[in-house]
PDB file with one MODEL, atoms N, CA, C and O in Angstrom:
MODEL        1
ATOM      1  N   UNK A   1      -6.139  11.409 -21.409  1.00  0.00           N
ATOM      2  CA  UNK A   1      -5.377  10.189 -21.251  1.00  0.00           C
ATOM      3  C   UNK A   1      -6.316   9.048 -20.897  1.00  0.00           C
ATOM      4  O   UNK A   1      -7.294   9.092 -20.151  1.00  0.00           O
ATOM      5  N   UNK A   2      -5.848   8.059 -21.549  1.00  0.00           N
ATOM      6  CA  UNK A   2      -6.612   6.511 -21.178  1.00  0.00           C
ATOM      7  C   UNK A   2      -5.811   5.283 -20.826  1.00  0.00           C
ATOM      8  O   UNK A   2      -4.650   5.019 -21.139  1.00  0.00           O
ATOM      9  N   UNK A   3      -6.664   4.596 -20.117  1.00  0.00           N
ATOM     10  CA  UNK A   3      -5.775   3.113 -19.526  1.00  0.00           C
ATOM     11  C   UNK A   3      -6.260   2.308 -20.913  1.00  0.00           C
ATOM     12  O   UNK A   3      -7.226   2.478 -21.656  1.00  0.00           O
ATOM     13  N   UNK A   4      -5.121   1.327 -20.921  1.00  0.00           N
ATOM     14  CA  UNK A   4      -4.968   0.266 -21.744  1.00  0.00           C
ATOM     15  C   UNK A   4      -4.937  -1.089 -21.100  1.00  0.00           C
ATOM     16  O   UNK A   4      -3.888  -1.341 -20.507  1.00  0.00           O
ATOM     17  N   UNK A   5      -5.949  -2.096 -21.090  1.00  0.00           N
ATOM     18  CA  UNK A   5      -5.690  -3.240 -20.023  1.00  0.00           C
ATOM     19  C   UNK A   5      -4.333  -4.376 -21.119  1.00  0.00           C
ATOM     20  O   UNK A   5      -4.386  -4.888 -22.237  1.00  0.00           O
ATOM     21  N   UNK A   6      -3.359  -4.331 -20.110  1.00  0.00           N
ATOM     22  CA  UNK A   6      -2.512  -4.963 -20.723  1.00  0.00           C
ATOM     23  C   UNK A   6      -2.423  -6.384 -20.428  1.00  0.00           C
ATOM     24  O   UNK A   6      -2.016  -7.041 -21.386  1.00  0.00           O
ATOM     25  N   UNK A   7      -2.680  -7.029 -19.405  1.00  0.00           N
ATOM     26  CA  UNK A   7      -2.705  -8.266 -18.718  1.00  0.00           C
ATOM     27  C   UNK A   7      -3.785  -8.613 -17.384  1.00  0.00           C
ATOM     28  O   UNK A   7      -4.071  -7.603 -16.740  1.00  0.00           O
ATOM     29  N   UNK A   8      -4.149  -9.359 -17.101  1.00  0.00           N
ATOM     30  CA  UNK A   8      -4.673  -9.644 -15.603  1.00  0.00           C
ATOM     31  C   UNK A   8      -4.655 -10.537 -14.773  1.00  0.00           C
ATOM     32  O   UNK A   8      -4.501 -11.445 -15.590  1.00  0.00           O
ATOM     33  N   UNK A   9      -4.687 -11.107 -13.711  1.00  0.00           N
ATOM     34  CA  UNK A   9      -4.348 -12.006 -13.346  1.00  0.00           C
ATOM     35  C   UNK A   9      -5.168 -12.052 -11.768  1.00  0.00           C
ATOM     36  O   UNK A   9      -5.467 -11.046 -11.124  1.00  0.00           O
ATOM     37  N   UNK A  10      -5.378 -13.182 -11.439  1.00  0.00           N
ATOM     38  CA  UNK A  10      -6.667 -13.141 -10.085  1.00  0.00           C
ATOM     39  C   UNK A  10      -5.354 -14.213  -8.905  1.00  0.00           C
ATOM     40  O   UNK A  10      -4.713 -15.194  -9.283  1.00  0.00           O
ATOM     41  N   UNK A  11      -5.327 -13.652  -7.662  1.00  0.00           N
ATOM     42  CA  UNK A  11      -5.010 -14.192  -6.405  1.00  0.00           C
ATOM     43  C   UNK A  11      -6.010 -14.772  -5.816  1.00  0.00           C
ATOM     44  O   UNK A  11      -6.987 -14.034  -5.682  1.00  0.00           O
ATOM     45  N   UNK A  12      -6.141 -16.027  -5.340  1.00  0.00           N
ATOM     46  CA  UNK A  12      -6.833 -16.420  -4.535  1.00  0.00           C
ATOM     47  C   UNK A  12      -6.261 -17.026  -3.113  1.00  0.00           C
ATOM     48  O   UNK A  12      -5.389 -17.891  -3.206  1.00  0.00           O
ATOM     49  N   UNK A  13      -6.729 -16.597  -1.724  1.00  0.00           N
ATOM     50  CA  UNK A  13      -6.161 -16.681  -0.533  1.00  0.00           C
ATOM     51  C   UNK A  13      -7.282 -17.870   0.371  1.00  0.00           C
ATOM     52  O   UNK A  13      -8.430 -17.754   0.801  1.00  0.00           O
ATOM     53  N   UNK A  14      -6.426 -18.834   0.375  1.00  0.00           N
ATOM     54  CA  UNK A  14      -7.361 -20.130   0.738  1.00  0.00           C
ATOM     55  C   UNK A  14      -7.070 -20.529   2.142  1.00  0.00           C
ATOM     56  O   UNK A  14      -5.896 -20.898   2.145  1.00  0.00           O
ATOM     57  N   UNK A  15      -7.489 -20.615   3.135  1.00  0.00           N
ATOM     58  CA  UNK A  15      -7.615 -20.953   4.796  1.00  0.00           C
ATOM     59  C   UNK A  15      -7.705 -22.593   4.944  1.00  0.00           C
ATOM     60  O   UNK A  15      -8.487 -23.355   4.374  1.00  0.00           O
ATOM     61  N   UNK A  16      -6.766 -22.867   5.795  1.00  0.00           N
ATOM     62  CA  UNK A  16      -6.817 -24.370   6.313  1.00  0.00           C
ATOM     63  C   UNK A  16      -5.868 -24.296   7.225  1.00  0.00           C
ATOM     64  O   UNK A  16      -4.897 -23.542   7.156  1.00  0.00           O
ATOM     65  N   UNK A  17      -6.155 -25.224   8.289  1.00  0.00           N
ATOM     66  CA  UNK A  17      -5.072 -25.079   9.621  1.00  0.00           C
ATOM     67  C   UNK A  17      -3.822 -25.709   9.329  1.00  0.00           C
ATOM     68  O   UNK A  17      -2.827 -25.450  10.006  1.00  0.00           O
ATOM     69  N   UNK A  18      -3.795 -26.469   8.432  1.00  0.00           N
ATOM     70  CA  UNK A  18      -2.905 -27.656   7.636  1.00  0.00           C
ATOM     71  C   UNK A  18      -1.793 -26.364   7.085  1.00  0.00           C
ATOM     72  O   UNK A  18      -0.618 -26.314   7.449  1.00  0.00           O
ATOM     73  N   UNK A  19      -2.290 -25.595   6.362  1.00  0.00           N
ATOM     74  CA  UNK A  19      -1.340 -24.520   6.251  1.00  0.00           C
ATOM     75  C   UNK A  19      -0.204 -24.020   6.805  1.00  0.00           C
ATOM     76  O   UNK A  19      -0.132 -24.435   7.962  1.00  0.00           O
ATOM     77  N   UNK A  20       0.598 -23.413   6.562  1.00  0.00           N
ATOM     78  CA  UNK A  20       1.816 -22.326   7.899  1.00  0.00           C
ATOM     79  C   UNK A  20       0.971 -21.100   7.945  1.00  0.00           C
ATOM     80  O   UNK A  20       0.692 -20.661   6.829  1.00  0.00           O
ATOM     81  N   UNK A  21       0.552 -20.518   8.840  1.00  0.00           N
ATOM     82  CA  UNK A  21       0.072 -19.394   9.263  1.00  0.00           C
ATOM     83  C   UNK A  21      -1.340 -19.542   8.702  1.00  0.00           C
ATOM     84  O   UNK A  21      -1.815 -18.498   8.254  1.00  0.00           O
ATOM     85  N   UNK A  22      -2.159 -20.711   8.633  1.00  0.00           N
ATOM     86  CA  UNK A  22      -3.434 -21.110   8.368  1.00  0.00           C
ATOM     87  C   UNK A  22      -3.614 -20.415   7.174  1.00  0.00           C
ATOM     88  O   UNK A  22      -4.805 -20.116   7.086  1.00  0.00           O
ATOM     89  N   UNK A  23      -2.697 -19.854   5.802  1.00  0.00           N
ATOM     90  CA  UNK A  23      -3.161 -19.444   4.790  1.00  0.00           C
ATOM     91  C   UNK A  23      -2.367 -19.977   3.825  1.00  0.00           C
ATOM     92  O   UNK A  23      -1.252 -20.385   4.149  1.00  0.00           O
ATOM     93  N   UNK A  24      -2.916 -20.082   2.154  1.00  0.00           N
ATOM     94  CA  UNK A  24      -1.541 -20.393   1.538  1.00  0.00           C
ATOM     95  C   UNK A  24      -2.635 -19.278   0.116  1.00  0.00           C
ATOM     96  O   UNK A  24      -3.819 -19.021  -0.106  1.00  0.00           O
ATOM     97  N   UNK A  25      -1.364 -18.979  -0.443  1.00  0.00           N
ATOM     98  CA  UNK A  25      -1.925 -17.919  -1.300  1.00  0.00           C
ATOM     99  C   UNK A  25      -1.444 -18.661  -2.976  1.00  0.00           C
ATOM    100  O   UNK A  25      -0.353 -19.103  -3.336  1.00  0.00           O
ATOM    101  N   UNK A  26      -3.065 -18.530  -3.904  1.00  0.00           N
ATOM    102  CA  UNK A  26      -2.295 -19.134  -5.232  1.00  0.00           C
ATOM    103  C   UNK A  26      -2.359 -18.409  -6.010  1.00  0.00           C
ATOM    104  O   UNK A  26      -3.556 -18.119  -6.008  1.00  0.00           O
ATOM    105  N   UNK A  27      -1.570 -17.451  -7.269  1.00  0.00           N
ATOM    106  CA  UNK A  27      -2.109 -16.876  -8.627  1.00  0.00           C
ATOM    107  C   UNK A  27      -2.231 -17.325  -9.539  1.00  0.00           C
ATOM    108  O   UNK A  27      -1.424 -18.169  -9.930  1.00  0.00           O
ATOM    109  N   UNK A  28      -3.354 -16.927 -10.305  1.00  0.00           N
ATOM    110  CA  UNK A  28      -3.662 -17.671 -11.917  1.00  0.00           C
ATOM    111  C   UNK A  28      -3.574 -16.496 -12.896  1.00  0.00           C
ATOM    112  O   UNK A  28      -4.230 -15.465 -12.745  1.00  0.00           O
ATOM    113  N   UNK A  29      -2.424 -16.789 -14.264  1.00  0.00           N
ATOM    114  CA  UNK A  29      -1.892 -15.526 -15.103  1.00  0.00           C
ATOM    115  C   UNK A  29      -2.738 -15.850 -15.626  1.00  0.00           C
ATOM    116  O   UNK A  29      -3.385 -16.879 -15.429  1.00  0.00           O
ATOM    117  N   UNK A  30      -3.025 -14.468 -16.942  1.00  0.00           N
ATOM    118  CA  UNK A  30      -3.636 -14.657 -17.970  1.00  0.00           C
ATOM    119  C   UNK A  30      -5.303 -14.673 -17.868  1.00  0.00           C
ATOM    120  O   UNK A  30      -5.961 -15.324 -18.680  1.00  0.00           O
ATOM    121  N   UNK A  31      -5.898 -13.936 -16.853  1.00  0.00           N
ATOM    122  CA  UNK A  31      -7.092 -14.132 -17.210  1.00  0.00           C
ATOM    123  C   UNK A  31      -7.609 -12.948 -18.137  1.00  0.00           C
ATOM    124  O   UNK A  31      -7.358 -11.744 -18.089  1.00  0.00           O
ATOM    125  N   UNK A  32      -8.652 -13.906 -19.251  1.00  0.00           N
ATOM    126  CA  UNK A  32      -9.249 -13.108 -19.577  1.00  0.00           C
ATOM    127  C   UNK A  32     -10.034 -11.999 -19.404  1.00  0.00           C
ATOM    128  O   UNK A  32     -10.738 -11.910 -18.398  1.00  0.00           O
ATOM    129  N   UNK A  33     -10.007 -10.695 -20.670  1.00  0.00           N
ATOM    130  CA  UNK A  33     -10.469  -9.330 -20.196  1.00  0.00           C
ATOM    131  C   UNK A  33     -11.610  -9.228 -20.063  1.00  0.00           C
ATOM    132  O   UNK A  33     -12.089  -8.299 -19.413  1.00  0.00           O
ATOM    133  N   UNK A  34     -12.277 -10.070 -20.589  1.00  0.00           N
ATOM    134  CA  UNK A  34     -13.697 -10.248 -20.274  1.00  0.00           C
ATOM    135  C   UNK A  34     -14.095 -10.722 -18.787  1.00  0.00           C
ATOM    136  O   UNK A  34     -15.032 -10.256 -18.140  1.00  0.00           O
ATOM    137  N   UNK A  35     -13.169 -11.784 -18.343  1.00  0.00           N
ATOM    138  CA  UNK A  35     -13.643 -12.437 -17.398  1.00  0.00           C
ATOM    139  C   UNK A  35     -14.592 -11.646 -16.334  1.00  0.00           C
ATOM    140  O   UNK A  35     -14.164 -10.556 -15.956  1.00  0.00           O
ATOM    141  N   UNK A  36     -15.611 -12.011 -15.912  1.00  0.00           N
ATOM    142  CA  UNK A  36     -16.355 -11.594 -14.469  1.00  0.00           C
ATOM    143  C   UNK A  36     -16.056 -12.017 -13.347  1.00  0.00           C
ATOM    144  O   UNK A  36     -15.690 -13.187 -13.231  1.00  0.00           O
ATOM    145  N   UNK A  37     -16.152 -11.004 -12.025  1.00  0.00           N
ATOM    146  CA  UNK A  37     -16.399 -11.590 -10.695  1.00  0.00           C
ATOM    147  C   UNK A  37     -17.261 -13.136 -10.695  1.00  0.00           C
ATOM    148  O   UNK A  37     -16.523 -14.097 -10.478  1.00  0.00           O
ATOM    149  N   UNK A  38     -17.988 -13.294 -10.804  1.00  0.00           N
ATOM    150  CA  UNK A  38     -19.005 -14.397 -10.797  1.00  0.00           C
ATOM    151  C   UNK A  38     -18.133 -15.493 -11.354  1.00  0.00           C
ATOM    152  O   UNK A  38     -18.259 -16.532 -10.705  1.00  0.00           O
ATOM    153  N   UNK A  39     -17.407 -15.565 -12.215  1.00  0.00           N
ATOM    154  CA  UNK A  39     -16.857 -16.632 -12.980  1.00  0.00           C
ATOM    155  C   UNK A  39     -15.793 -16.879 -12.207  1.00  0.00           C
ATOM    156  O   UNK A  39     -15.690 -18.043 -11.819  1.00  0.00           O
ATOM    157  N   UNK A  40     -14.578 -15.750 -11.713  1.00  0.00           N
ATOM    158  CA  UNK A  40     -13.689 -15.780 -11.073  1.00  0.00           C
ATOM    159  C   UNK A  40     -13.951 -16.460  -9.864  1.00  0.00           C
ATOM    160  O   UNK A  40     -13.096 -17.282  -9.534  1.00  0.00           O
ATOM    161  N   UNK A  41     -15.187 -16.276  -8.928  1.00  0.00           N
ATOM    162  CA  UNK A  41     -15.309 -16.223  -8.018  1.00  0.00           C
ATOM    163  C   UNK A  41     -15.716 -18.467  -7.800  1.00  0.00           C
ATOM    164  O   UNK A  41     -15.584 -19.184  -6.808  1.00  0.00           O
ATOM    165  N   UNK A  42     -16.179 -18.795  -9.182  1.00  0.00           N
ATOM    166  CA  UNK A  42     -16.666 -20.052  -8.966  1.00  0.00           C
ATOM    167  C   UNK A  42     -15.205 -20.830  -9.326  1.00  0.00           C
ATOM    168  O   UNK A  42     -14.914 -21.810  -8.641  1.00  0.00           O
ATOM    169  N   UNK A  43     -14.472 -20.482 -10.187  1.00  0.00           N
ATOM    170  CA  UNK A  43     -12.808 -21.344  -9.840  1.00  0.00           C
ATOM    171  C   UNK A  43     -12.406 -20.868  -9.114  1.00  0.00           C
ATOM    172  O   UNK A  43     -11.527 -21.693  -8.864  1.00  0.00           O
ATOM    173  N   UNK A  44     -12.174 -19.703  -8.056  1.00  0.00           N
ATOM    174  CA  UNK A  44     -11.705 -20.046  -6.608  1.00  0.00           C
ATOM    175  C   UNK A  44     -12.476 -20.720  -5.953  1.00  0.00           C
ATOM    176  O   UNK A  44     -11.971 -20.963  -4.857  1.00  0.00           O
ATOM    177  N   UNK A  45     -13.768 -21.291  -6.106  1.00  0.00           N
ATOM    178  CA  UNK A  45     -14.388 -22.257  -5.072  1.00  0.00           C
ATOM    179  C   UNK A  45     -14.413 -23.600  -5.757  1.00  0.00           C
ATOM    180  O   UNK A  45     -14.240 -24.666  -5.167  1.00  0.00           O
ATOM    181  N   UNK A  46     -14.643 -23.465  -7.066  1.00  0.00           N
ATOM    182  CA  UNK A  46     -13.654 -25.468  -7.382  1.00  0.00           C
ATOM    183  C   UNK A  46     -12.500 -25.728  -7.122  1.00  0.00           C
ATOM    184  O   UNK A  46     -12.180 -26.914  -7.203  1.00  0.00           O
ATOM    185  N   UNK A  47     -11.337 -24.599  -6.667  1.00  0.00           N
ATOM    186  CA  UNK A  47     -10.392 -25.175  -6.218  1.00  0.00           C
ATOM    187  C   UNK A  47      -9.910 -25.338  -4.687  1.00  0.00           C
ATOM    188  O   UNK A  47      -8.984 -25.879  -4.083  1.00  0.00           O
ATOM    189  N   UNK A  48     -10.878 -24.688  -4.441  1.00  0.00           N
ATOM    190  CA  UNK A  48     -11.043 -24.615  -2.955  1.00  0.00           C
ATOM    191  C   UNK A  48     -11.779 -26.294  -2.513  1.00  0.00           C
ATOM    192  O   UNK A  48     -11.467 -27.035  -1.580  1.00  0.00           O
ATOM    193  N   UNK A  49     -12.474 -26.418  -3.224  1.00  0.00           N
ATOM    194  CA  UNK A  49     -13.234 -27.487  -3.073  1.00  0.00           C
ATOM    195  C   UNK A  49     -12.175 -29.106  -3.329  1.00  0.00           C
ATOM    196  O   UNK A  49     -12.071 -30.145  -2.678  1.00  0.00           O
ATOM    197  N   UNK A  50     -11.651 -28.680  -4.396  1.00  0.00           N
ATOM    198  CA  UNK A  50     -10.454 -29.684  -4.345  1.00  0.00           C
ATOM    199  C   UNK A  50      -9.036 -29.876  -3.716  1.00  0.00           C
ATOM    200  O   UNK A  50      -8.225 -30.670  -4.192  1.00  0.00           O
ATOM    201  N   UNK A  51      -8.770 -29.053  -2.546  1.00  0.00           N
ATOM    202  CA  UNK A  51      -7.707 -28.529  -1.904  1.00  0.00           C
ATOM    203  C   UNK A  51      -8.472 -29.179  -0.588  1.00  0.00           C
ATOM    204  O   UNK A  51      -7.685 -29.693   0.207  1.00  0.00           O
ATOM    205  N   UNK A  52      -9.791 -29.241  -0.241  1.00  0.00           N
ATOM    206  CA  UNK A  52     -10.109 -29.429   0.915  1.00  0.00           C
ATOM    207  C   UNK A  52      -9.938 -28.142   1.786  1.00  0.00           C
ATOM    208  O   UNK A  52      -9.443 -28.196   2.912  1.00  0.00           O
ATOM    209  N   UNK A  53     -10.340 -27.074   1.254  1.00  0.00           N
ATOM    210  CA  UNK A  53     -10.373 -25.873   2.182  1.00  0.00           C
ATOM    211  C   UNK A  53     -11.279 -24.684   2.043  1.00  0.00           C
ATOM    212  O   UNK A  53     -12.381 -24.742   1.497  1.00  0.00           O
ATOM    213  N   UNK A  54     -10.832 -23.767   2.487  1.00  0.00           N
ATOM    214  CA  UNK A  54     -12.033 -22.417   2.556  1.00  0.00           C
ATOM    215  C   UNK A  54     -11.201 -21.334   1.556  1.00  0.00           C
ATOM    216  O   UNK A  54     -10.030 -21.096   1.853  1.00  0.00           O
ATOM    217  N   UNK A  55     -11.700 -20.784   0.566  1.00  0.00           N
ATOM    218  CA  UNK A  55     -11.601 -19.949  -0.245  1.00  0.00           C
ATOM    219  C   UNK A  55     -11.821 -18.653   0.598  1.00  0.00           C
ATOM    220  O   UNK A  55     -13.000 -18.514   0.921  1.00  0.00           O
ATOM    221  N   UNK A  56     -11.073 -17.779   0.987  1.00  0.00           N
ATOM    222  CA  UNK A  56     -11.262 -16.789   2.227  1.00  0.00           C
ATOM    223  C   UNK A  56     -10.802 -15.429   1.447  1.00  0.00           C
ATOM    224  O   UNK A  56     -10.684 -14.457   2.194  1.00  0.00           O
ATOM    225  N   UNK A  57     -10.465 -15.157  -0.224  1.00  0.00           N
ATOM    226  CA  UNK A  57     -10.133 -13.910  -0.808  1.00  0.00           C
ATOM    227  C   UNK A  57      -9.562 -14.004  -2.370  1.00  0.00           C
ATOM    228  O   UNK A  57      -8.606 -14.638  -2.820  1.00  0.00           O
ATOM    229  N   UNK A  58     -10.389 -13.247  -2.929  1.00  0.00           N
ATOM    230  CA  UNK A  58      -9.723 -13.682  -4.756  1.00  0.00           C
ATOM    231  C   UNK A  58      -9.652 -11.645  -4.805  1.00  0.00           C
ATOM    232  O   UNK A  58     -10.461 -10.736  -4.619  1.00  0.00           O
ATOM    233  N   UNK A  59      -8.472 -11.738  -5.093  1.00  0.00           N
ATOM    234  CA  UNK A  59      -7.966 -10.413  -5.570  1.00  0.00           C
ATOM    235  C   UNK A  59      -7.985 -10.396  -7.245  1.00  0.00           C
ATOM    236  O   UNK A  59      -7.426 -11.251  -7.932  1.00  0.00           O
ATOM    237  N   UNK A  60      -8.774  -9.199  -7.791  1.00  0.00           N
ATOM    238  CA  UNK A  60      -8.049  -9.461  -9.255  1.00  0.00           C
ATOM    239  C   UNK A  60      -6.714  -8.158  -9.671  1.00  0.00           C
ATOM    240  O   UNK A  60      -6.567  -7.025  -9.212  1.00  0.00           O
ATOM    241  N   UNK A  61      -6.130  -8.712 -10.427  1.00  0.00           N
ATOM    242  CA  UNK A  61      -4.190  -7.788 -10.445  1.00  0.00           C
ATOM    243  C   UNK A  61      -4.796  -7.456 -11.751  1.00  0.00           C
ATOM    244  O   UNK A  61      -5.295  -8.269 -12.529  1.00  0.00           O
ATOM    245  N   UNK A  62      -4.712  -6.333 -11.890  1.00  0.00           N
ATOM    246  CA  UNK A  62      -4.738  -5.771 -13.539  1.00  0.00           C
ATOM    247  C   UNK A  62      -3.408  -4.863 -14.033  1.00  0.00           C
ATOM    248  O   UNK A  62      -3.246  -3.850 -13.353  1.00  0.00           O
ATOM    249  N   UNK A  63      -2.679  -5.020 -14.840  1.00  0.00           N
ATOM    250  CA  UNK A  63      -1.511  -4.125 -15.680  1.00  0.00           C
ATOM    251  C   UNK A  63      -2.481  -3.417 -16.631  1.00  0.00           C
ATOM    252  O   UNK A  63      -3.385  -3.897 -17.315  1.00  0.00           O
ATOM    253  N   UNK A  64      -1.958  -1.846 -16.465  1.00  0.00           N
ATOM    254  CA  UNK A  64      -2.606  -1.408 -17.451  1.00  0.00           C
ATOM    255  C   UNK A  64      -1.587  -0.141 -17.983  1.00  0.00           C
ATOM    256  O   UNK A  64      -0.934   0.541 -17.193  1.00  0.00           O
ATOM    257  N   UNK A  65      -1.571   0.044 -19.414  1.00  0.00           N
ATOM    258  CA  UNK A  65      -0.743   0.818 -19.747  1.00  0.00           C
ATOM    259  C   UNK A  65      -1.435   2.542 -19.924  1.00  0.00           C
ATOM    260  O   UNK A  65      -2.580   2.720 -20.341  1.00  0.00           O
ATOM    261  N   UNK A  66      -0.639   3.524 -19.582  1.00  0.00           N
ATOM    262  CA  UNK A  66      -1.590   4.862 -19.310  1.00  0.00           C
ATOM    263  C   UNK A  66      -0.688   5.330 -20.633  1.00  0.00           C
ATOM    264  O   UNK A  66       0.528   5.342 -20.822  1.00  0.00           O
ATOM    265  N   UNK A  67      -2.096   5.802 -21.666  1.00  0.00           N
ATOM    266  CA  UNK A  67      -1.720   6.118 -22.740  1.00  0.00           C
ATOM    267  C   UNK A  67      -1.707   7.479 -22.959  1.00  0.00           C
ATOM    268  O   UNK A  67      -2.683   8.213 -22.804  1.00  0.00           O
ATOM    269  N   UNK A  68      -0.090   7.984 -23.488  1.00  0.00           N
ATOM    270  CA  UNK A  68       0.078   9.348 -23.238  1.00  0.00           C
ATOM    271  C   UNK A  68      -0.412  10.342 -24.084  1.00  0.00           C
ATOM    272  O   UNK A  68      -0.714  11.459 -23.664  1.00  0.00           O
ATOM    273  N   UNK A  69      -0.524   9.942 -25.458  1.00  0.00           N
ATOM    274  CA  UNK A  69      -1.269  10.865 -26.415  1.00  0.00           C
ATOM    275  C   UNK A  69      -2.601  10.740 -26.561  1.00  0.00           C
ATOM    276  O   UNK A  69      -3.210  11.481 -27.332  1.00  0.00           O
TER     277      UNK A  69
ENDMDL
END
């Protein structure tokens, strides 16, 4: 049996006191299957950078389909 990547999608968890509970959490659908840590990791810090805050966690979400034959 094999996984099939069906979709992915990256969380990023951004810190500021301005926040409710000093966190606010954003997801971005659709990233590409190629995409890298490294790449992921520099648009959670341009948007961190434009939010005025601290980029404090990028999760990546993967769907994958488990192929039965």
């Amino acid at each position: 049996m094999n996984f099939e990547l069906l979709e992915q999608s990256v969380q990023y968890t951004f810190s500021s006191e301005s926040y409710t509970n000093g966190k606010l959490t954003r997801s971005l659908k659709n990233v590409t299957k190629d995409a890298t840590a490294s790449a992921l990791a520099q648009v959670g810090q341009a948007l961190s950078s434009l939010q005025g805050d601290t980029l404090s966690d990028a999760i990546l979400i993967q769907k994958q389909n488990i192929k039965l034959v």
